[in-house]
C-alpha positions in Angstrom: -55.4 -15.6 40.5 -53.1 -13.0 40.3 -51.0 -13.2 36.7 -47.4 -13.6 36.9 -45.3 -11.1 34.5 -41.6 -12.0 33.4 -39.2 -9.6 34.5 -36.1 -9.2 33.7 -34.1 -6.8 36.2 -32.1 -4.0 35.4 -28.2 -4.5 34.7 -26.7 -1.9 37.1 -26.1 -2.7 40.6 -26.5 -6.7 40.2 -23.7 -8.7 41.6 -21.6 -11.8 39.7 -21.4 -15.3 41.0 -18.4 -16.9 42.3 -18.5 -20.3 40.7 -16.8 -23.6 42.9 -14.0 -24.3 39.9 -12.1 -20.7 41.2 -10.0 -23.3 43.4 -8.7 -24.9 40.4 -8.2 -22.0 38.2 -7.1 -19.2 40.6 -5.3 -20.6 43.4 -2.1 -18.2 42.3 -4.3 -15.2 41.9 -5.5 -15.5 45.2 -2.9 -14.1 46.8 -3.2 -10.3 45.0 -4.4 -7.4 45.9 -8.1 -7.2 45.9 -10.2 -5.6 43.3 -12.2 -2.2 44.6 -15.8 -1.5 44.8 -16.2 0.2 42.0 -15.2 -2.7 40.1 -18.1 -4.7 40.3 -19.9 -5.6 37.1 -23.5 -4.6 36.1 -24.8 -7.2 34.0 -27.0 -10.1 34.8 -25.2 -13.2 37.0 -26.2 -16.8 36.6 -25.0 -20.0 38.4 -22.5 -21.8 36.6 -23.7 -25.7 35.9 -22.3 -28.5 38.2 -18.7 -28.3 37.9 -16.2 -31.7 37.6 -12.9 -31.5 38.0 -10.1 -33.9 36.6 -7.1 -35.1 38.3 -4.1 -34.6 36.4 -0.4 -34.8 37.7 0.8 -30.9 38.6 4.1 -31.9 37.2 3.9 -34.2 33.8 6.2 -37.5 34.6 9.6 -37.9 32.3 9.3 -40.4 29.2 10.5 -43.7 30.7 11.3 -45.4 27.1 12.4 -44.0 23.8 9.3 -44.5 22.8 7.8 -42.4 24.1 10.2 -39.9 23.7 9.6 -40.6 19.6 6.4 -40.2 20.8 6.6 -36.7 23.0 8.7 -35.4 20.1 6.4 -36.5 17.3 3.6 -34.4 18.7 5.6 -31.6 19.9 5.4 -28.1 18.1 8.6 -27.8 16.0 10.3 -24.4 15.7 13.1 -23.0 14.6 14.7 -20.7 17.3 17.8 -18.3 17.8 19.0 -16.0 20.0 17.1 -12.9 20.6 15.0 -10.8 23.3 14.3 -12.4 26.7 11.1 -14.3 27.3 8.9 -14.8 30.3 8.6 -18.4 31.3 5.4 -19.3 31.4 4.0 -22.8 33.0 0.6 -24.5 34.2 -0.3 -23.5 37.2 -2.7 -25.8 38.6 -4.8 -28.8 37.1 -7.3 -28.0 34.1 -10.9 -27.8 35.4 -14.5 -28.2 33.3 -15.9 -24.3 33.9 -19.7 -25.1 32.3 -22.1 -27.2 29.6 -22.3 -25.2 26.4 -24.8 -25.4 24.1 -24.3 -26.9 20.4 -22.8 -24.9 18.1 -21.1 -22.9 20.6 -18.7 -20.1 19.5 -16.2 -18.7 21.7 -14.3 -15.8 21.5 -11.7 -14.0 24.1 -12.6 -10.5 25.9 -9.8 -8.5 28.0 -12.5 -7.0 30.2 -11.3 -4.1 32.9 -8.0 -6.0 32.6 -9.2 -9.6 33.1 -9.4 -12.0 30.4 -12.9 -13.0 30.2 -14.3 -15.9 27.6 -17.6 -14.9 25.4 -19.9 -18.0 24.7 -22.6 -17.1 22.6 -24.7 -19.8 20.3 -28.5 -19.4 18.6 -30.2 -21.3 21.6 -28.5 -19.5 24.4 -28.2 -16.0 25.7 -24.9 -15.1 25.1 -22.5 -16.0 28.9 -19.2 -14.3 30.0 -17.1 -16.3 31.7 -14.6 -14.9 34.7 -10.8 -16.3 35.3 -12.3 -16.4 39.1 -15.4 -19.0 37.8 -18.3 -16.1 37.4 -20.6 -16.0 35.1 -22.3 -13.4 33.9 -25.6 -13.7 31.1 -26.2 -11.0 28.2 -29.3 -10.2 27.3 -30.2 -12.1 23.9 -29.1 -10.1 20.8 -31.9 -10.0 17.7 -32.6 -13.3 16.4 -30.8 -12.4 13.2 -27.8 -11.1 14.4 -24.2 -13.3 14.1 -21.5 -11.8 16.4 -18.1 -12.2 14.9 -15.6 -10.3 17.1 -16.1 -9.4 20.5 -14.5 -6.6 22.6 -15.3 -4.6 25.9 -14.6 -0.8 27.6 -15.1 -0.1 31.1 -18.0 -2.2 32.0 -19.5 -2.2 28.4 -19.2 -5.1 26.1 -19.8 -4.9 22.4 -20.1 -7.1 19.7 -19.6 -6.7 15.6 -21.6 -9.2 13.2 -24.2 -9.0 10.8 -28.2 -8.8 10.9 -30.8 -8.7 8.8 -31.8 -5.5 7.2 -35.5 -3.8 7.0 -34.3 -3.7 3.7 -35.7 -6.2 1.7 -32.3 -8.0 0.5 -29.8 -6.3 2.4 -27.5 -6.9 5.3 -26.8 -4.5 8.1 -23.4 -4.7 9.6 -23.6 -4.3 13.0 -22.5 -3.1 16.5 -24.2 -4.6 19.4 -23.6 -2.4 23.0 -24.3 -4.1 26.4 -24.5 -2.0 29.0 -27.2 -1.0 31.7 -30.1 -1.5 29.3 -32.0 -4.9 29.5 -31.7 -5.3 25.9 -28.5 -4.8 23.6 -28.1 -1.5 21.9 -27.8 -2.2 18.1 -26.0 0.4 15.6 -25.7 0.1 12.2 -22.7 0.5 10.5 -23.5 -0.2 6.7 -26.4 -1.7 4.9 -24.7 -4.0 1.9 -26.2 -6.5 -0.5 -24.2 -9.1 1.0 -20.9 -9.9 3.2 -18.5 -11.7 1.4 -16.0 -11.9 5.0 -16.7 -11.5 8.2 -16.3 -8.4 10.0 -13.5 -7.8 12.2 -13.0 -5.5 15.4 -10.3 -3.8 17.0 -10.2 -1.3 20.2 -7.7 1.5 20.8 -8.9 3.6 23.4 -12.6 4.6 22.8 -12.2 3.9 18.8 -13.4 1.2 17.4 -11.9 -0.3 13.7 -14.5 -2.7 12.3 -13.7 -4.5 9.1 -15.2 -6.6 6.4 -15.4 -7.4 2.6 -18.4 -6.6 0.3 -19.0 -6.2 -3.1 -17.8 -3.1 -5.1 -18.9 -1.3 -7.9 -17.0 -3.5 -9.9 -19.3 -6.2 -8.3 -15.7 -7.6 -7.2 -14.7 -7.7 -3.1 -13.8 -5.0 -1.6 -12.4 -4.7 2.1 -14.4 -2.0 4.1 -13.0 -0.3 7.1 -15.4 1.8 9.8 -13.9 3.5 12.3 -16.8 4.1 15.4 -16.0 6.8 18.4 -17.2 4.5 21.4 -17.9 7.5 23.8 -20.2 9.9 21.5 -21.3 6.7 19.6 -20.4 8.6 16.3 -20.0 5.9 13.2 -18.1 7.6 10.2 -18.5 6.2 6.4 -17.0 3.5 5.7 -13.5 3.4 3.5 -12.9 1.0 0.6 -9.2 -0.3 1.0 -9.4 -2.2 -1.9 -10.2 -5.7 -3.8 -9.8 -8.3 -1.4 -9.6 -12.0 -1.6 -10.4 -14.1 2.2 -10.4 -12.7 5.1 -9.1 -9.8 6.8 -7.2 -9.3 10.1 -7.1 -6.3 12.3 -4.7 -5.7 15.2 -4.3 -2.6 17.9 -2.0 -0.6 20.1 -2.3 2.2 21.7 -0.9 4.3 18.6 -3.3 2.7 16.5 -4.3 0.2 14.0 -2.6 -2.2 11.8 -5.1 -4.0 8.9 -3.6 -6.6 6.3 -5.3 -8.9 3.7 -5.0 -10.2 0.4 -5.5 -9.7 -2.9 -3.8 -10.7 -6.6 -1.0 -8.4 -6.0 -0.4 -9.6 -2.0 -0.7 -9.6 1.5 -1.5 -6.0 1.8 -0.9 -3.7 4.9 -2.5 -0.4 5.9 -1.6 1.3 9.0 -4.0 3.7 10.9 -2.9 6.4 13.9 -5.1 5.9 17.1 -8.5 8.1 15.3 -7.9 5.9 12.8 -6.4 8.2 9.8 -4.6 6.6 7.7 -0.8 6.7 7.6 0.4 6.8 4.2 -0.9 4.5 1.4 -1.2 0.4 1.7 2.1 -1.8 0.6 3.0 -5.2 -0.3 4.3 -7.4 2.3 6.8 -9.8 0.8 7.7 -12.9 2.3 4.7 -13.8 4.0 2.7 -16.4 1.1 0.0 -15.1 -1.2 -2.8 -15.4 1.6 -4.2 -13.5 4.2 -2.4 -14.2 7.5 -4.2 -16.8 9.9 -3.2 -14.5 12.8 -1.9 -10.2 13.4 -0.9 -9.9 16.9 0.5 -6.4 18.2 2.6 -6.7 21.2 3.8 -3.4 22.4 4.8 -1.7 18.9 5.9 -5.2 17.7 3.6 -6.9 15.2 3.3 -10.6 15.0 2.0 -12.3 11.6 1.0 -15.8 11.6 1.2 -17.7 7.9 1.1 -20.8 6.4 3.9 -22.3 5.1 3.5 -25.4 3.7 2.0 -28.0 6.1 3.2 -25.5 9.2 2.5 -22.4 10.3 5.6 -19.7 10.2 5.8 -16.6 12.7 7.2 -13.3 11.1 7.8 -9.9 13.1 7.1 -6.7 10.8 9.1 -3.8 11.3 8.2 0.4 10.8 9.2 -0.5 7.0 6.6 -3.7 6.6 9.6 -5.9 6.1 8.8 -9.2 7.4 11.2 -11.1 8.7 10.7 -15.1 10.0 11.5 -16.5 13.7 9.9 -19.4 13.8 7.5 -21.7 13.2 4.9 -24.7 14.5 2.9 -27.4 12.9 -0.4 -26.1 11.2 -3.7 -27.1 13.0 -6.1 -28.5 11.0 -7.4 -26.6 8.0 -9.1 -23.8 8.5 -9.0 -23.5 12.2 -7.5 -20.3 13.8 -4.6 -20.0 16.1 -4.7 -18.2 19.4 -2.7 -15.6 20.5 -1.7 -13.3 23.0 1.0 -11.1 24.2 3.2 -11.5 27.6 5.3 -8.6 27.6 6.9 -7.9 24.6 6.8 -11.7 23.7 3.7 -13.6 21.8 2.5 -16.8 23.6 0.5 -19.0 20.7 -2.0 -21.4 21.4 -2.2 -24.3 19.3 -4.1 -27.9 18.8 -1.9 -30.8 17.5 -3.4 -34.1 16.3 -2.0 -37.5 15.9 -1.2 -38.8 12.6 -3.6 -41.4 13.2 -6.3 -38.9 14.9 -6.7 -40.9 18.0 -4.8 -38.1 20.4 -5.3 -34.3 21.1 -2.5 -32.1 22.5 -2.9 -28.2 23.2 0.2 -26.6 23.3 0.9 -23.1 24.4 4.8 -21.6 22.8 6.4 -18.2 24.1 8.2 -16.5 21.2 10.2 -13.0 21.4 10.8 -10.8 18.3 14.4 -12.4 18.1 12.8 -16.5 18.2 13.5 -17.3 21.4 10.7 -19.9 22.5 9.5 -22.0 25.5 6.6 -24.2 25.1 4.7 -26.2 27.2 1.5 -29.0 27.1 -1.5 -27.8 28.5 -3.8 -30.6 27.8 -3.2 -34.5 26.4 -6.6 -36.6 25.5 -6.9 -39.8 24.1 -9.9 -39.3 21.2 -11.6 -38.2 18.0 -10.0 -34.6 17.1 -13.5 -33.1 18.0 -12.7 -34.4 21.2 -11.2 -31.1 22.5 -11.3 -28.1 20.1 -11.2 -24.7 20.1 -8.3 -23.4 22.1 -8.7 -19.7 23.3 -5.9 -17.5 24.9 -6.7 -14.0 27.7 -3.7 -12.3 29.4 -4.1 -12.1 33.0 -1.3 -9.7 35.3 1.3 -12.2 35.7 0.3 -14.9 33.3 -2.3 -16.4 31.0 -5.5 -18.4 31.1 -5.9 -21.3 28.7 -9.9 -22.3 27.6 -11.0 -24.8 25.4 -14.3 -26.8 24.1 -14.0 -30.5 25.2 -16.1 -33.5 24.5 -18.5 -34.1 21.5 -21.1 -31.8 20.6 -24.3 -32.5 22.5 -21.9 -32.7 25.7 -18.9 -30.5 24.9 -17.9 -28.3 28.2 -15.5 -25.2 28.8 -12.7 -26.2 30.4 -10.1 -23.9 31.2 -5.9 -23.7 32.9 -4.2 -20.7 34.5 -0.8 -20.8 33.0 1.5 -18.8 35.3 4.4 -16.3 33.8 7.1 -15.0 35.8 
């Protein structure tokens, strides 16, 4: 009897597959010009898992009592807003609609891929799956069993991937970049070998550099913040830079004149700006005004940065200008502690994505607020679900040309799904 042999195929020339939820979530993107040839993926397809979809009203119905108008209002985001620079209006565009089954203890993360928001779903029991605004799915090869992706981020057809493995080392941690391309296995570089992490790293893309941060101990067995900047087409790593002691976690924003890094230590919220081959511009500087933390969010809009803070028991938005002088524009109710806040840029203007429980934790709301550098907002529901908060979790932002895409984990964990919402901007 002849033996059979796994085989796993090469990643060039494969083709993705369309799955049946693209109704739901692309109806509007339909009607654009279609993609060439040449921009086919090259990595492995899968079919997406029996799709449901839920009827929901297109348009949501007007409160018919003051009730629930206390109600609407209650759950709302609350900001403070003035007059300022224009904003798109951005609105749901269709129904929400369940994309796949994810495994427990799924982690997802957003990936602007050949200028498509994609969604990363990676977990210990399962490959790790890229998800298409048109409902393809695409499987990675499985990284090394010790590896943890932390930030995820693609050029070209390439994805990559920044975490921490296991070093050959005996009690040392490799920090790591993690290439999928047309190999059938992920390309691993290491960046540094520490004694231990104390945040996780962080990534960034301008152009074909790559800014990867993360804390470790010093020489003064304190944290430091460590900054490695990686040449994506020679695949050329340089040595890392200490920034500094460092308390929490770090955040790392780009543009296409480079990087912008802030975290916190006992003097701050600190801020060090990098050109586009990451050299440093000038020496780090306290940012006032912005609490004693690191920021939950750094967003980079154009050459606007957003910052994202807490502030009490909500969440305050602050534009920095050239002179790191923050200044407020807003704010919305903080999500429950410890859980990030999603954002992305339309335009000039930051759209934030953001859960909101009920006092008594029986209802879930996502909410999705347009704000411009001057605090002029628009927001708008995305999602309403009577439950637990683990109910629907998660909340994950891509740009798309001409709008957004909402995705979010819903249901517990041995059944959550992805479930995702094209939000249109005009």
């Amino acid at each position: 009897m002849r033996g059979h042999r796994a085989h796993t195929p090469s990643l060039a020339g494969l083709q993705r597959t369309r799955g049946p939820f693209v109704d739901a979530l692309s109806a509007a993107r339909d009607r654009r010009a279609p993609r060439s040839a040449g921009d086919q993926p090259v990595l492995t397809p899968i079919q997406l898992e029996k799709q449901t979809r839920v009827p929901t009203d297109p348009k949501p119905r007007a409160p018919r009592a003051w009730l629930a108008g206390a109600l609407a209002i209650a759950l709302a985001p609350s900001l403070v807003s003035a007059r300022g620079t224009s904003v798109r209006e951005c609105d749901p565009g269709g129904p929400p609609a369940a994309v796949a089954d994810l495994a427990p203890s799924s982690s997802t993360r957003p990936l602007q891929r050949q200028e498509e928001g994609w969604l990363v779903a990676a977990s210990k029991s399962q490959r790790p799956r890229l998800f298409s605004p048109k409902g393809e799915a695409i499987e990675l090869p499985q990284a090394p069993s010790s590896a943890e992706t932390t930030s995820w981020v693609a050029r070209g057809r390439a994805v990559f991937a920044v975490g921490t493995a296991l070093s050959q080392a005996h009690g040392k941690t490799n920090v790591v970049l993690l290439r999928w391309g047309v190999d059938n296995r992920p390309r691993v570089t290491a960046l540094a070998s520490v004694e231990s992490v104390s945040s996780k790293p962080a990534a960034a893309l301008a152009g074909e550099r790559l800014v990867v941060v993360w804390g470790q101990p010093g020489a003064d067995r304190r944290p430091h913040l460590m900054l490695s900047v990686t040449d994506l087409e020679e695949l050329r790593v340089q040595a890392p830079i200490d920034l500094g002691v460092q308390r929490g976690d770090a955040r790392i924003a780009a543009s296409d004149s480079g990087f912008v890094v802030m975290w916190a230590n006992e003097q701050g919220v600190q801020r060090a700006l990098f050109d586009a081959k990451g050299k440093q511009s000038g020496v780090s500087q306290v940012i006032a005004g912005v609490g004693k933390d690191a920021p939950r969010t750094l967003q980079r809009c154009g050459e606007q940065a957003f910052l994202l803070h807490d502030a009490g028991n909500q969440v305050a938005i602050s534009t920095l200008d050239a002179s790191g002088a923050a200044k407020e524009i807003g704010r919305v109710p903080a999500p429950p502690a410890g859980e990030p806040i999603a954002t992305s840029c339309v335009g000039e203007a930051l759209a934030i994505g953001h859960r909101v429980v009920s006092p008594k934790g029986d209802n879930v709301v996502l909410w999705i607020s347009t704000l411009g550098a001057g605090g002029k907002l628009r927001q708008r529901k995305v999602r309403d679900v009577r439950g637990t908060p683990d109910s629907m979790h998660s909340l994950q932002l891509t740009a798309e040309p001409g709008g957004l895409r909402a995705w979010w984990q819903q249901g517990e964990a041995a059944t959550a799904q992805l479930w995702a919402r094209d939000v249109v901007c005009k």
